[in-house]
PDB file of N, H, CA, C and O in Angstrom:
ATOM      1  N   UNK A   1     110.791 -17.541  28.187  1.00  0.00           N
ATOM      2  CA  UNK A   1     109.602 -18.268  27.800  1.00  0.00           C
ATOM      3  C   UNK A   1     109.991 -19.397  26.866  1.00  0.00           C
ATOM      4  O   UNK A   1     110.861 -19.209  26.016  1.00  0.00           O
ATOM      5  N   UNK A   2     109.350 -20.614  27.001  1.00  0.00           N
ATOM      6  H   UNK A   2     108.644 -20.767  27.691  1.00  0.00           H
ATOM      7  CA  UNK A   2     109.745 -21.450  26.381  1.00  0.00           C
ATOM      8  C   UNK A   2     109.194 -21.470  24.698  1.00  0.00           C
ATOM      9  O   UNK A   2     108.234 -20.820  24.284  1.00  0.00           O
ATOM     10  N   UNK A   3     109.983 -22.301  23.947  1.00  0.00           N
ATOM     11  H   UNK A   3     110.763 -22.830  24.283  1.00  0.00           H
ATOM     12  CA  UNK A   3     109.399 -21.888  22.534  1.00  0.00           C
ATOM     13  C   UNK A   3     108.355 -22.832  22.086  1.00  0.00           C
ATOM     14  O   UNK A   3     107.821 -22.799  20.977  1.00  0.00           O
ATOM     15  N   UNK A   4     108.092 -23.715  23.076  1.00  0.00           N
ATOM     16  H   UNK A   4     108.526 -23.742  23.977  1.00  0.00           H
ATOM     17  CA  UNK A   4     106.981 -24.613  22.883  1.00  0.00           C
ATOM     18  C   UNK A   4     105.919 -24.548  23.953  1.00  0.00           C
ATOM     19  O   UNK A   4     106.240 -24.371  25.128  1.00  0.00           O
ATOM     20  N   UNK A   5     104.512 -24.704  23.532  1.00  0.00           N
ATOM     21  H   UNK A   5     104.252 -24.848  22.577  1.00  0.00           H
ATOM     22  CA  UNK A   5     103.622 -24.335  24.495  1.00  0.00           C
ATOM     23  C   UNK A   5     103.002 -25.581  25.140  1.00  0.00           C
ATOM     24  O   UNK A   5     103.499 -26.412  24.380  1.00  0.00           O
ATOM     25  N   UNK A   6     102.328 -26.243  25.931  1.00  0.00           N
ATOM     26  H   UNK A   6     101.923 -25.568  26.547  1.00  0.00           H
ATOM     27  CA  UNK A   6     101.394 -27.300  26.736  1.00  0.00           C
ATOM     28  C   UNK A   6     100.737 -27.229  25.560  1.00  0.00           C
ATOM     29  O   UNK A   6     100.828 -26.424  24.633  1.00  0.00           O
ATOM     30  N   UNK A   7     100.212 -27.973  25.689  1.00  0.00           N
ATOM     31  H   UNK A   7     100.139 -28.627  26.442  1.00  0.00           H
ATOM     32  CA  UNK A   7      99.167 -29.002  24.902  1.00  0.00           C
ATOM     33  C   UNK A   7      97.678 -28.094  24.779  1.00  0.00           C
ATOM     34  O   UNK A   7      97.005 -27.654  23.846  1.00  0.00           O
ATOM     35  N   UNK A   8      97.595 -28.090  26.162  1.00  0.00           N
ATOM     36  H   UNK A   8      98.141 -28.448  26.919  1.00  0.00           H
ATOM     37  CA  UNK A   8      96.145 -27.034  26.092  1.00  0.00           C
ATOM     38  C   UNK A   8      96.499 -25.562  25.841  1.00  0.00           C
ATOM     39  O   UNK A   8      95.552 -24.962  25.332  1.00  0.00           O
ATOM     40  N   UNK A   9      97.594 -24.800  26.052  1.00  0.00           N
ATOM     41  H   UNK A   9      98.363 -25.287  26.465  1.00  0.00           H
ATOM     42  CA  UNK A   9      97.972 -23.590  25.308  1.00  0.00           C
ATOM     43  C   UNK A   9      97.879 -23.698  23.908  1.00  0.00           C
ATOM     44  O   UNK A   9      97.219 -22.887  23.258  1.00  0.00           O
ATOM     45  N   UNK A  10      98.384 -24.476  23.479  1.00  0.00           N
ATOM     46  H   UNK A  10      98.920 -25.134  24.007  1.00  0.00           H
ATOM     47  CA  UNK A  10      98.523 -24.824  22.231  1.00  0.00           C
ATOM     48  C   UNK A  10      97.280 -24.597  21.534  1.00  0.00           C
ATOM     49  O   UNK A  10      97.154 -23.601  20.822  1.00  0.00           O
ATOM     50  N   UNK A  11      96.363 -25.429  21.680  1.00  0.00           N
ATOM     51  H   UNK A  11      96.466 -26.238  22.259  1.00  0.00           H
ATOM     52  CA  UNK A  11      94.796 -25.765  21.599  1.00  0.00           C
ATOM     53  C   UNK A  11      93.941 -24.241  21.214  1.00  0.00           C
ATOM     54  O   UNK A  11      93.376 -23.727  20.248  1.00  0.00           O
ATOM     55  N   UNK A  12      94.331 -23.857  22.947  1.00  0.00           N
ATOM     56  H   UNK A  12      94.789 -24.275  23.732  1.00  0.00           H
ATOM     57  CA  UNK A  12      93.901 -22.626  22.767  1.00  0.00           C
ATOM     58  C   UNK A  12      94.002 -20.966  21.935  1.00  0.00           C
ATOM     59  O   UNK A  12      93.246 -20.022  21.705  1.00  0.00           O
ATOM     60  N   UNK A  13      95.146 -21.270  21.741  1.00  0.00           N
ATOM     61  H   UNK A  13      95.761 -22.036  21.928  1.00  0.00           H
ATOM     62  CA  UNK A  13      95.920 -20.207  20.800  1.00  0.00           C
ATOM     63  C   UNK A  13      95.511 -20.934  18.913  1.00  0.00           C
ATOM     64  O   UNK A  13      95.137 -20.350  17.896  1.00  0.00           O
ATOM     65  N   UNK A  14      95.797 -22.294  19.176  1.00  0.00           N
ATOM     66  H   UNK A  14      96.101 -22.768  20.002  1.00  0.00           H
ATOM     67  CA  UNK A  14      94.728 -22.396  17.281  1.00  0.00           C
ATOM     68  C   UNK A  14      93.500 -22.471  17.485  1.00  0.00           C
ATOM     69  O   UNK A  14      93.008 -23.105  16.551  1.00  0.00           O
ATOM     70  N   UNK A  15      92.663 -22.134  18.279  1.00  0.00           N
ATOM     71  H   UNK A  15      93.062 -21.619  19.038  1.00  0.00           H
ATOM     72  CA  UNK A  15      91.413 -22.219  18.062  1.00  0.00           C
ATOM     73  C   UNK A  15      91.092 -20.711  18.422  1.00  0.00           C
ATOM     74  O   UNK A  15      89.868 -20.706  18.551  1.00  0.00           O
ATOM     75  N   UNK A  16      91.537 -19.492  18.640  1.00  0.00           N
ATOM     76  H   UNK A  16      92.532 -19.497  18.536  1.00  0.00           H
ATOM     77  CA  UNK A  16      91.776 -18.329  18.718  1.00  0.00           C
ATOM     78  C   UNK A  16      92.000 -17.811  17.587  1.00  0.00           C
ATOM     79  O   UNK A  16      91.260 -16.867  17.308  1.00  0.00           O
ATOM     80  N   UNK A  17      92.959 -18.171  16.642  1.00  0.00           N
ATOM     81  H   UNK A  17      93.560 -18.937  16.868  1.00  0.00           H
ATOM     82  CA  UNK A  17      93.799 -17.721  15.325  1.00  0.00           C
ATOM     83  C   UNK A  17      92.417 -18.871  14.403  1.00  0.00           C
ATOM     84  O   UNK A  17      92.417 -18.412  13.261  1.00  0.00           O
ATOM     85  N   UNK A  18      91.690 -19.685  14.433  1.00  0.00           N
ATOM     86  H   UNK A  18      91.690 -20.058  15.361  1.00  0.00           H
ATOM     87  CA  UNK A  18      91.078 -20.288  13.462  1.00  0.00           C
ATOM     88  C   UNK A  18      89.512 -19.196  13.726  1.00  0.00           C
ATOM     89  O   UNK A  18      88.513 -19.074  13.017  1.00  0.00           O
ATOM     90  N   UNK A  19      89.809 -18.680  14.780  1.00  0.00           N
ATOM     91  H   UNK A  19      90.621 -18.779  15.356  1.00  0.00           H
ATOM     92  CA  UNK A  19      88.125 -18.015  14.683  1.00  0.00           C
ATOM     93  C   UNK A  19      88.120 -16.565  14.586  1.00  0.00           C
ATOM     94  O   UNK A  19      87.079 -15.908  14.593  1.00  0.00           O
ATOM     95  N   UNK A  20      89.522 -15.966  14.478  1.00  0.00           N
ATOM     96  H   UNK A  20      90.368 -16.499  14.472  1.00  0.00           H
ATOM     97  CA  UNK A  20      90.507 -14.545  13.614  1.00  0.00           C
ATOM     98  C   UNK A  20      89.965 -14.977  12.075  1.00  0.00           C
ATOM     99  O   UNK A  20      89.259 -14.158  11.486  1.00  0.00           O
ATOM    100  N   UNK A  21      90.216 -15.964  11.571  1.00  0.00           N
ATOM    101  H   UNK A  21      90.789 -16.629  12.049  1.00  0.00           H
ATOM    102  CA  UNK A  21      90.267 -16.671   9.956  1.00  0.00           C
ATOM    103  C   UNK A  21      89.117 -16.372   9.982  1.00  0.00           C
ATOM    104  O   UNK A  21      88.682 -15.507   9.222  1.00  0.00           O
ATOM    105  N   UNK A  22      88.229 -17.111  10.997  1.00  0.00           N
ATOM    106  H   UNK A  22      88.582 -17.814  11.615  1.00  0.00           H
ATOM    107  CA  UNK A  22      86.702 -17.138  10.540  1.00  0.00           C
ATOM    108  C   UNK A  22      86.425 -15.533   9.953  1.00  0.00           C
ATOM    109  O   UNK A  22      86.537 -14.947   8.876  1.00  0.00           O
ATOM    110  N   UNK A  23      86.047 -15.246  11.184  1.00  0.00           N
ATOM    111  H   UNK A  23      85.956 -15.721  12.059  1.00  0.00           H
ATOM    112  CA  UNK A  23      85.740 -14.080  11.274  1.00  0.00           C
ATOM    113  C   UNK A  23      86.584 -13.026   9.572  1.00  0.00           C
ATOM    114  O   UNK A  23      86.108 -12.036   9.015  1.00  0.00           O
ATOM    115  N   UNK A  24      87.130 -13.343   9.429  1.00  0.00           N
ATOM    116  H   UNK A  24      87.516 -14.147   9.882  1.00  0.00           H
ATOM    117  CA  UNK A  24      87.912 -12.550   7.884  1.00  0.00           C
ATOM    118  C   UNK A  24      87.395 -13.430   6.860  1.00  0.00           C
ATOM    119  O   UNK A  24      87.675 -13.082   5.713  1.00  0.00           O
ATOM    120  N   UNK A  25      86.574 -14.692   7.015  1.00  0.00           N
ATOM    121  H   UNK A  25      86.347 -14.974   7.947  1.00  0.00           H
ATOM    122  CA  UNK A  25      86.602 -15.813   5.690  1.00  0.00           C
ATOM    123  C   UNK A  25      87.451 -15.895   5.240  1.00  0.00           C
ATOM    124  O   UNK A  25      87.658 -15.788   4.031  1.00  0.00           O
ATOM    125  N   UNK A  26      88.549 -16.210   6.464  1.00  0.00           N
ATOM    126  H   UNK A  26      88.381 -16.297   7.446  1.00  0.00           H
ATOM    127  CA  UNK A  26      89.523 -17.106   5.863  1.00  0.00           C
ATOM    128  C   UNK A  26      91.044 -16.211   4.748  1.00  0.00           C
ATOM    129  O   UNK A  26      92.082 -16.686   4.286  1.00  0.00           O
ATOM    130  N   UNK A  27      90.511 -14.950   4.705  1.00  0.00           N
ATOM    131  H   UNK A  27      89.668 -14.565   5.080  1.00  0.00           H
ATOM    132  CA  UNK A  27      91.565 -14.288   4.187  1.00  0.00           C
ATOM    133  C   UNK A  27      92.899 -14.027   5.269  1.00  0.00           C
ATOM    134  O   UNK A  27      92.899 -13.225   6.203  1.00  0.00           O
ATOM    135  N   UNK A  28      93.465 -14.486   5.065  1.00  0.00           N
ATOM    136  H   UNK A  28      93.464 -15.138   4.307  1.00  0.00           H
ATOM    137  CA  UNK A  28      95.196 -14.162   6.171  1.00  0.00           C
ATOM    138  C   UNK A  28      95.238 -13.347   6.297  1.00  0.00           C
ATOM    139  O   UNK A  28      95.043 -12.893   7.425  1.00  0.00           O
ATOM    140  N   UNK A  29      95.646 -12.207   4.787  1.00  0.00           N
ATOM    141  H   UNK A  29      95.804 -12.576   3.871  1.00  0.00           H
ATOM    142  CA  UNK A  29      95.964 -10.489   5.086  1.00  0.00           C
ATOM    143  C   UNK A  29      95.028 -10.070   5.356  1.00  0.00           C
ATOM    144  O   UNK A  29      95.316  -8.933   4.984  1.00  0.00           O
ATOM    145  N   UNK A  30      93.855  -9.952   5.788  1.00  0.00           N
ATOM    146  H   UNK A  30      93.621 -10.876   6.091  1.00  0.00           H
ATOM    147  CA  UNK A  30      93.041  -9.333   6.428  1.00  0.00           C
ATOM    148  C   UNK A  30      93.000  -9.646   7.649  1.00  0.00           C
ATOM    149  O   UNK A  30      92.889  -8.641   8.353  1.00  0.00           O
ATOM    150  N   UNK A  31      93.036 -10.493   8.156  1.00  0.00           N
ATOM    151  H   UNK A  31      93.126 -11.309   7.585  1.00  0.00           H
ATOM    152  CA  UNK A  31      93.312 -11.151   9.551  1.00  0.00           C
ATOM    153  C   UNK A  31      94.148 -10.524   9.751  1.00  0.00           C
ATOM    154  O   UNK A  31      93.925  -9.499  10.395  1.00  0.00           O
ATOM    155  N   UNK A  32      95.412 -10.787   9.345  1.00  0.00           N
ATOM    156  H   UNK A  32      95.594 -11.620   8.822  1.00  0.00           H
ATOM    157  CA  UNK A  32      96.910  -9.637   9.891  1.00  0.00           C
ATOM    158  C   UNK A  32      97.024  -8.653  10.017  1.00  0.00           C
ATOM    159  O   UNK A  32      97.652  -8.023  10.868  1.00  0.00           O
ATOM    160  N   UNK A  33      96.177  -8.206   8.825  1.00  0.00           N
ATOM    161  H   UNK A  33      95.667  -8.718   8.133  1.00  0.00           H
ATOM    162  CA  UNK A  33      96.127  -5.922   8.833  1.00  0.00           C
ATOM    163  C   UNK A  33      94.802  -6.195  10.375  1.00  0.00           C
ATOM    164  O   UNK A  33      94.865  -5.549  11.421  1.00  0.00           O
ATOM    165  N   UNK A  34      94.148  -6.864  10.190  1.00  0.00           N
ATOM    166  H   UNK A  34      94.097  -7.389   9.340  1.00  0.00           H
ATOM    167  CA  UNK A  34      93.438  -6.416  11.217  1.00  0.00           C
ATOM    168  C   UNK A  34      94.000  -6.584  12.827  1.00  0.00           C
ATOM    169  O   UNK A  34      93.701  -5.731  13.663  1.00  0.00           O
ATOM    170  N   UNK A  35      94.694  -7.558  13.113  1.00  0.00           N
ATOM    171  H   UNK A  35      94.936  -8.251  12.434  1.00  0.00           H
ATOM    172  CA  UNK A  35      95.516  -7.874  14.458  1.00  0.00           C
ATOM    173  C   UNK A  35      96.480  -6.562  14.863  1.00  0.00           C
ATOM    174  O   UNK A  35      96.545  -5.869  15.878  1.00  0.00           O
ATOM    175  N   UNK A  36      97.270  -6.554  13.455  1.00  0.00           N
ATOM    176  H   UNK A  36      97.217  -7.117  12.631  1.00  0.00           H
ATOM    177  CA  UNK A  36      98.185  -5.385  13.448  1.00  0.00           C
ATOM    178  C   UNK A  36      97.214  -3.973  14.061  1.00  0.00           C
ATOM    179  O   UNK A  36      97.504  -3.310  15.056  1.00  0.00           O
ATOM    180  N   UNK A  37      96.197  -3.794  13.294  1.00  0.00           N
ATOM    181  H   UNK A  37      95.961  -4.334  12.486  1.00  0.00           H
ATOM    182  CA  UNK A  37      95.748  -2.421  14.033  1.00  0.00           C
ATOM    183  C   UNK A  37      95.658  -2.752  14.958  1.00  0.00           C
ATOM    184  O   UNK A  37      96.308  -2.175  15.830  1.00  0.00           O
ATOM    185  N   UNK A  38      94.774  -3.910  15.324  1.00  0.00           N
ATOM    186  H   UNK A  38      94.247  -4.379  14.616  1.00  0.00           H
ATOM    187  CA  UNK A  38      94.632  -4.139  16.953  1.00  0.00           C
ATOM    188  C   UNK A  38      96.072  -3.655  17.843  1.00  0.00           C
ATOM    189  O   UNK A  38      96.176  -3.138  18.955  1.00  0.00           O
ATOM    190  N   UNK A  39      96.826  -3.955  17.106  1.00  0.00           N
ATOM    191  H   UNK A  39      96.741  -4.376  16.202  1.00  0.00           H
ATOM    192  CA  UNK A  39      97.985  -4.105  17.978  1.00  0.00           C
ATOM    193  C   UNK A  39      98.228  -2.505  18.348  1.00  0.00           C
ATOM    194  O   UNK A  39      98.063  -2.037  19.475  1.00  0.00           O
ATOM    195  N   UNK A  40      98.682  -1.710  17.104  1.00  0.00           N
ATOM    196  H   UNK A  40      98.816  -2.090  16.189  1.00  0.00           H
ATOM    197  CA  UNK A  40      99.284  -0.294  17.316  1.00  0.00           C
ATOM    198  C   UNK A  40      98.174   0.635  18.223  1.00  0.00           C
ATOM    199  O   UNK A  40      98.392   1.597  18.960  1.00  0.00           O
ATOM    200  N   UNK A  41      96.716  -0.143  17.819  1.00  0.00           N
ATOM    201  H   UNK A  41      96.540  -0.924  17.220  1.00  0.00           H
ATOM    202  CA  UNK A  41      95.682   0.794  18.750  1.00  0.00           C
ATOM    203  C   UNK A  41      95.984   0.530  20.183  1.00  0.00           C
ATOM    204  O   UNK A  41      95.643   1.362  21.024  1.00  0.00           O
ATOM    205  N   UNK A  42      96.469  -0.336  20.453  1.00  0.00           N
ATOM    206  H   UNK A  42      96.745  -1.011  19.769  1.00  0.00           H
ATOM    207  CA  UNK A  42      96.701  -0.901  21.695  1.00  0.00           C
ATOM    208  C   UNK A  42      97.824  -0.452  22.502  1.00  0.00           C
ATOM    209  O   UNK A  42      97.855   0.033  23.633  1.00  0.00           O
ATOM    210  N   UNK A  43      98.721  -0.718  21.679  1.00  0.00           N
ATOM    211  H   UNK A  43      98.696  -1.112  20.761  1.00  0.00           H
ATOM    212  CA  UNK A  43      99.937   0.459  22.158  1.00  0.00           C
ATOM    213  C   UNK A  43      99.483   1.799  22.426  1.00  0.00           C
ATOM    214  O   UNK A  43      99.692   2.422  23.467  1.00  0.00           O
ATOM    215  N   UNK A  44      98.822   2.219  21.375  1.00  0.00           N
ATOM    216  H   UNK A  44      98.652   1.713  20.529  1.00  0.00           H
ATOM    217  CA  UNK A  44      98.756   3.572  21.731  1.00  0.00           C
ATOM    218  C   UNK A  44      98.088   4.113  22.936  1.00  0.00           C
ATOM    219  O   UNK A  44      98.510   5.168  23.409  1.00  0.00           O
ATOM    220  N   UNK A  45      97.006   3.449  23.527  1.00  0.00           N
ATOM    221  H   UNK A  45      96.663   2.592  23.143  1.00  0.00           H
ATOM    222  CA  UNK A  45      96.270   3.169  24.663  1.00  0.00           C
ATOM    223  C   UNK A  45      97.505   3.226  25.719  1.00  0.00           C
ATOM    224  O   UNK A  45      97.558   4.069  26.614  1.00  0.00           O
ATOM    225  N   UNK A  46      98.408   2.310  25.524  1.00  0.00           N
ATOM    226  H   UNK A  46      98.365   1.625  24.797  1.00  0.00           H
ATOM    227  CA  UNK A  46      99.169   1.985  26.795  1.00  0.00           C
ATOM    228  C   UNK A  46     100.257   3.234  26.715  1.00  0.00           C
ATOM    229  O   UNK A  46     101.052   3.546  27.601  1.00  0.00           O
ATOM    230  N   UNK A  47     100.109   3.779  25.605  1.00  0.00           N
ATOM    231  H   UNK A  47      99.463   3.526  24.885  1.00  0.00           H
ATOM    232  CA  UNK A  47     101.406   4.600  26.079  1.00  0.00           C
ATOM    233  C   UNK A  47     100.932   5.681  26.146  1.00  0.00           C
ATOM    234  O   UNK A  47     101.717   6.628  26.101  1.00  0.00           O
ATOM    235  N   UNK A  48      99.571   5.931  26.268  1.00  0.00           N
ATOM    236  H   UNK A  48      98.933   5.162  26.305  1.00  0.00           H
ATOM    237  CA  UNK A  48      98.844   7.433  26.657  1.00  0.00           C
ATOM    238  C   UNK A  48      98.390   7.265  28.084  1.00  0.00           C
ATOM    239  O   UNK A  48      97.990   8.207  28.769  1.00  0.00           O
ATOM    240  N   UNK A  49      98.489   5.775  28.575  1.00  0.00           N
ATOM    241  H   UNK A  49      98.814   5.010  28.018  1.00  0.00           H
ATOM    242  CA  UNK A  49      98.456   5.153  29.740  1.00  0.00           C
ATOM    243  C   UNK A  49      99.577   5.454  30.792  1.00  0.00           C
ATOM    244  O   UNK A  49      99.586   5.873  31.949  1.00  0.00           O
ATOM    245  N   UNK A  50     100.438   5.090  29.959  1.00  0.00           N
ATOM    246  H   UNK A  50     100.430   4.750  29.019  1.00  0.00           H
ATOM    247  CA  UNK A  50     102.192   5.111  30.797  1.00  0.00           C
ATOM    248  C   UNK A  50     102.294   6.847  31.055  1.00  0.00           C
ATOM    249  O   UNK A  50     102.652   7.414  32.087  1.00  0.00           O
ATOM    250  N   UNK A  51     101.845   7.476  29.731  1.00  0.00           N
ATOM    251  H   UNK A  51     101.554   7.016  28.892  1.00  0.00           H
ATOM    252  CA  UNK A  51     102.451   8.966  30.254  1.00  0.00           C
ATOM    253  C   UNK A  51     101.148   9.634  31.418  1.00  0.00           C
ATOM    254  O   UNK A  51     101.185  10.757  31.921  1.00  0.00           O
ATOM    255  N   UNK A  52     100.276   8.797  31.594  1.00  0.00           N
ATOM    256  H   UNK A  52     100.245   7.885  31.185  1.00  0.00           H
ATOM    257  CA  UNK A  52      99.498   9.868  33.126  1.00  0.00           C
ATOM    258  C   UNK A  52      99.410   9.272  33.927  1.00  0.00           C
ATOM    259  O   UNK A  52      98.689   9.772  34.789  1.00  0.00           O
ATOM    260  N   UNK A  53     100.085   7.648  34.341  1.00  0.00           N
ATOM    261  H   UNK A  53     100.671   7.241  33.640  1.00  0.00           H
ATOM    262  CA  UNK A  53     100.622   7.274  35.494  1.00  0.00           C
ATOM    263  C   UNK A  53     101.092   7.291  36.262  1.00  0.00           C
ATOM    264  O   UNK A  53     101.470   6.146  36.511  1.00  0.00           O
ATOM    265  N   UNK A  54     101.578   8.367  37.395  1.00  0.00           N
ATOM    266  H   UNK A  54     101.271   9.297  37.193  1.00  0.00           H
ATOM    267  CA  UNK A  54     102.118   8.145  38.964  1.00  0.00           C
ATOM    268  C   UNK A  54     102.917   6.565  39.260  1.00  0.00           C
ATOM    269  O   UNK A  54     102.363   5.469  39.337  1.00  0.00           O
ATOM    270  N   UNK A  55     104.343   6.875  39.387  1.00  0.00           N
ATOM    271  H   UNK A  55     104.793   7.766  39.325  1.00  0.00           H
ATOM    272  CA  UNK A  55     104.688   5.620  40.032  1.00  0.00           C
ATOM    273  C   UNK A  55     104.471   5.463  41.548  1.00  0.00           C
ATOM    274  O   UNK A  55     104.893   4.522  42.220  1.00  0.00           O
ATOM    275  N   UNK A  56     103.721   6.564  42.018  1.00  0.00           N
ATOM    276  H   UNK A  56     103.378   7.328  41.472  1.00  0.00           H
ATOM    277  CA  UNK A  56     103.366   6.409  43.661  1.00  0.00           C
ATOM    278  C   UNK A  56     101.964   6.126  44.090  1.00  0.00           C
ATOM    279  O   UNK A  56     101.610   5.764  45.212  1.00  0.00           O
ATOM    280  N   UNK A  57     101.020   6.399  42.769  1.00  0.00           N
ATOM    281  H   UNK A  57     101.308   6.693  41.857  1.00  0.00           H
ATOM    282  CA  UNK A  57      99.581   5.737  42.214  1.00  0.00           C
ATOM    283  C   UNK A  57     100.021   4.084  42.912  1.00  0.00           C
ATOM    284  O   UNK A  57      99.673   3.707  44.031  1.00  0.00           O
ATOM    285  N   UNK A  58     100.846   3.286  41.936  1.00  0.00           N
ATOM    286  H   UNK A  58     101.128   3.592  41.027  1.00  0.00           H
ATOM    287  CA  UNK A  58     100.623   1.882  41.589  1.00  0.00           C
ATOM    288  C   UNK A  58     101.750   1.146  42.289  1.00  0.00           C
ATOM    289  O   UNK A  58     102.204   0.018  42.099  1.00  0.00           O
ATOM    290  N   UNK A  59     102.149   2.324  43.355  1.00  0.00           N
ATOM    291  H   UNK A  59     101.780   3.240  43.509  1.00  0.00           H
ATOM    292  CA  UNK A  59     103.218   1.345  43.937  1.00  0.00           C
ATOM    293  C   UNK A  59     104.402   0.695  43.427  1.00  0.00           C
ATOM    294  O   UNK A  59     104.809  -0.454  43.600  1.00  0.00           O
ATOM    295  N   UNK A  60     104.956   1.829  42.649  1.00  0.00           N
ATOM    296  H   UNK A  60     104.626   2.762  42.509  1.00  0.00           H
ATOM    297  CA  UNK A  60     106.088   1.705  41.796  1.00  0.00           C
ATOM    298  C   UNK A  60     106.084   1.574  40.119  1.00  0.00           C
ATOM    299  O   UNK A  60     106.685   2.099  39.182  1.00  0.00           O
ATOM    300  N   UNK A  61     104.937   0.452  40.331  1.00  0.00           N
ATOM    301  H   UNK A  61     104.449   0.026  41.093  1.00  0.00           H
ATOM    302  CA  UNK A  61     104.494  -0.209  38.641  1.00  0.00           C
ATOM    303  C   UNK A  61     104.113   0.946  37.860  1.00  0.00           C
ATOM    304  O   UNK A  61     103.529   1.969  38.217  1.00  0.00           O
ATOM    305  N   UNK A  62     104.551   0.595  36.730  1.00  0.00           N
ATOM    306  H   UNK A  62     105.025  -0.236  36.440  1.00  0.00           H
ATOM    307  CA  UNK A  62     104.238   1.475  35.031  1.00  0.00           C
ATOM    308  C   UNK A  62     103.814   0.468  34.344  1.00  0.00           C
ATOM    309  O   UNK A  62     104.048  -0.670  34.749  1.00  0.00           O
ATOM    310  N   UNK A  63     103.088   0.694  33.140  1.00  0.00           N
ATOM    311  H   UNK A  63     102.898   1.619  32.811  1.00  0.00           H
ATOM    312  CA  UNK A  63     102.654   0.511  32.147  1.00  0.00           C
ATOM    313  C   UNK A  63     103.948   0.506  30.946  1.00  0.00           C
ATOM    314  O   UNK A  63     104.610   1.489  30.615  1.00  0.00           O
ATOM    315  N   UNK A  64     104.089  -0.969  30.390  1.00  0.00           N
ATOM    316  H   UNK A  64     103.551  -1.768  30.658  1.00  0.00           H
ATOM    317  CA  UNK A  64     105.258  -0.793  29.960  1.00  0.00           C
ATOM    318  C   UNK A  64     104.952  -1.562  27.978  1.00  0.00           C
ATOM    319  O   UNK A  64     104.104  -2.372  27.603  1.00  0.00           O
ATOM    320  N   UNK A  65     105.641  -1.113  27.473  1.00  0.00           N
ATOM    321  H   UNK A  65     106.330  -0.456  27.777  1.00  0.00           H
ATOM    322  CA  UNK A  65     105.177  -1.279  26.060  1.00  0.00           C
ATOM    323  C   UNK A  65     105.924  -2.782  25.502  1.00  0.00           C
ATOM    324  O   UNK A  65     105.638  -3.363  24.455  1.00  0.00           O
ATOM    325  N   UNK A  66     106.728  -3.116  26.302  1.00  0.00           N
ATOM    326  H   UNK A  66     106.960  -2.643  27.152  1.00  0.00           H
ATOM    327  CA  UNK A  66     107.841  -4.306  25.949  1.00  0.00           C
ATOM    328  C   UNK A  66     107.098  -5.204  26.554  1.00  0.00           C
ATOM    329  O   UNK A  66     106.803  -4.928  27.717  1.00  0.00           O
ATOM    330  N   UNK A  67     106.656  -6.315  26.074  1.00  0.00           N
ATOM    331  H   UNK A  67     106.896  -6.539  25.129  1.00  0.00           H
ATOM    332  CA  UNK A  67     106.585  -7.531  26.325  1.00  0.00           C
ATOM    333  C   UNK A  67     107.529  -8.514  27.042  1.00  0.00           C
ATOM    334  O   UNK A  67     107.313  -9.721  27.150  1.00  0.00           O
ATOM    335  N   UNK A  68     108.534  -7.898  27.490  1.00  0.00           N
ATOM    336  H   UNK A  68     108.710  -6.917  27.402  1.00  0.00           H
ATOM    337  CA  UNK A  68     109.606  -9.020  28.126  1.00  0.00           C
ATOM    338  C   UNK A  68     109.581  -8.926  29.648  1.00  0.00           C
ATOM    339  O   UNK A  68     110.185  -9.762  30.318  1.00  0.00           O
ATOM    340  N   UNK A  69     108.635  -7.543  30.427  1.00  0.00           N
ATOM    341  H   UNK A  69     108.144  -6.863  29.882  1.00  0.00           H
ATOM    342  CA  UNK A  69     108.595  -7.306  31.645  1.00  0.00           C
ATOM    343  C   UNK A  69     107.180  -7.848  31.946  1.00  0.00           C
ATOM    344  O   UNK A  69     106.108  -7.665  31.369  1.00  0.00           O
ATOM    345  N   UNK A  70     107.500  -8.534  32.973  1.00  0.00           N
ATOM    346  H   UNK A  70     108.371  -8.683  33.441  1.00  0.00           H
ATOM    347  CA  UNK A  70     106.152  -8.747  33.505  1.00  0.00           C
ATOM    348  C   UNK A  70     105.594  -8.279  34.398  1.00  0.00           C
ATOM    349  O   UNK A  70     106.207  -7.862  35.381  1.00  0.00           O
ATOM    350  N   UNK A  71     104.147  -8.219  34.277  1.00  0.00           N
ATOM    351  H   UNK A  71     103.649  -8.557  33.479  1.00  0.00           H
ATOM    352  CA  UNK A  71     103.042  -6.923  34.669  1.00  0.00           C
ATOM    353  C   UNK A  71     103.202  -7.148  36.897  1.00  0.00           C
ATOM    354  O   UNK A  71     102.687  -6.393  37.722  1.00  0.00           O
ATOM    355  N   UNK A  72     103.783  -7.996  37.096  1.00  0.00           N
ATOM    356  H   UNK A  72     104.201  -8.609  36.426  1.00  0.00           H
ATOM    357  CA  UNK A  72     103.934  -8.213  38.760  1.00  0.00           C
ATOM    358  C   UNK A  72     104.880  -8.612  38.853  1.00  0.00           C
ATOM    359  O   UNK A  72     105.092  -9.787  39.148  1.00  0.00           O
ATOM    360  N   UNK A  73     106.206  -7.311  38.513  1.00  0.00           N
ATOM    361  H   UNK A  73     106.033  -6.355  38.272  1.00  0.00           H
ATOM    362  CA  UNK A  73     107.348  -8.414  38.546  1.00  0.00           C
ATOM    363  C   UNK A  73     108.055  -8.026  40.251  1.00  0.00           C
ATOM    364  O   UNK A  73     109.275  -8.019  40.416  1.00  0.00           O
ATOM    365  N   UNK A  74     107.139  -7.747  41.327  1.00  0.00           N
ATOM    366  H   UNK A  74     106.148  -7.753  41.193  1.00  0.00           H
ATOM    367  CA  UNK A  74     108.162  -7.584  42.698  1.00  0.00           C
ATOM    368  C   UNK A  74     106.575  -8.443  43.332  1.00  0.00           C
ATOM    369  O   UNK A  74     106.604  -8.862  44.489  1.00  0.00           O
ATOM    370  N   UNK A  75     105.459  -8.611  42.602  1.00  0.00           N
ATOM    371  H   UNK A  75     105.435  -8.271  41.662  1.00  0.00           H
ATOM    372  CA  UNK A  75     105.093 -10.091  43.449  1.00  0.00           C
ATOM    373  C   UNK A  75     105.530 -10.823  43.503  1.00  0.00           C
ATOM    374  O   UNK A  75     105.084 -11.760  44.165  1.00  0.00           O
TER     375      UNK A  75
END
């Protein structure tokens, strides 16, 4: 992935993170503790996901916790 985004990615991702701010008034660490839970709740979802998945369900595919595989990677 490249380390720079398009113009309209760009856009879209600060106007995402400015309405995170909003939404906290503007406090950062609250914004962050709050993303962060988002985050671990989210994992935890996926990896209570991954363990009652069938790889013969989804046609091989799992539910994977790493960000570096992508979600159609034999389309």
């Amino acid at each position: 992935m490249s380390a720079t985004l398009p113009k309209a990615e760009f856009d879209e991702a600060r106007a995402e993170l400015q309405s995170v701010l909003a939404y906290h008034d503007g406090d950062t660490l609250a914004a962050l503790q709050s993303l962060l839970t988002d985050c671990r709740n989210l994992r935890g979802h996926l990896a209570y996901a991954q363990s009652l998945t069938s790889r013969g369900f989804v046609r091989s595919w799992t539910p994977k916790i790493d960000q570096d595989d992508p979600p159609c990677a034999s389309d």
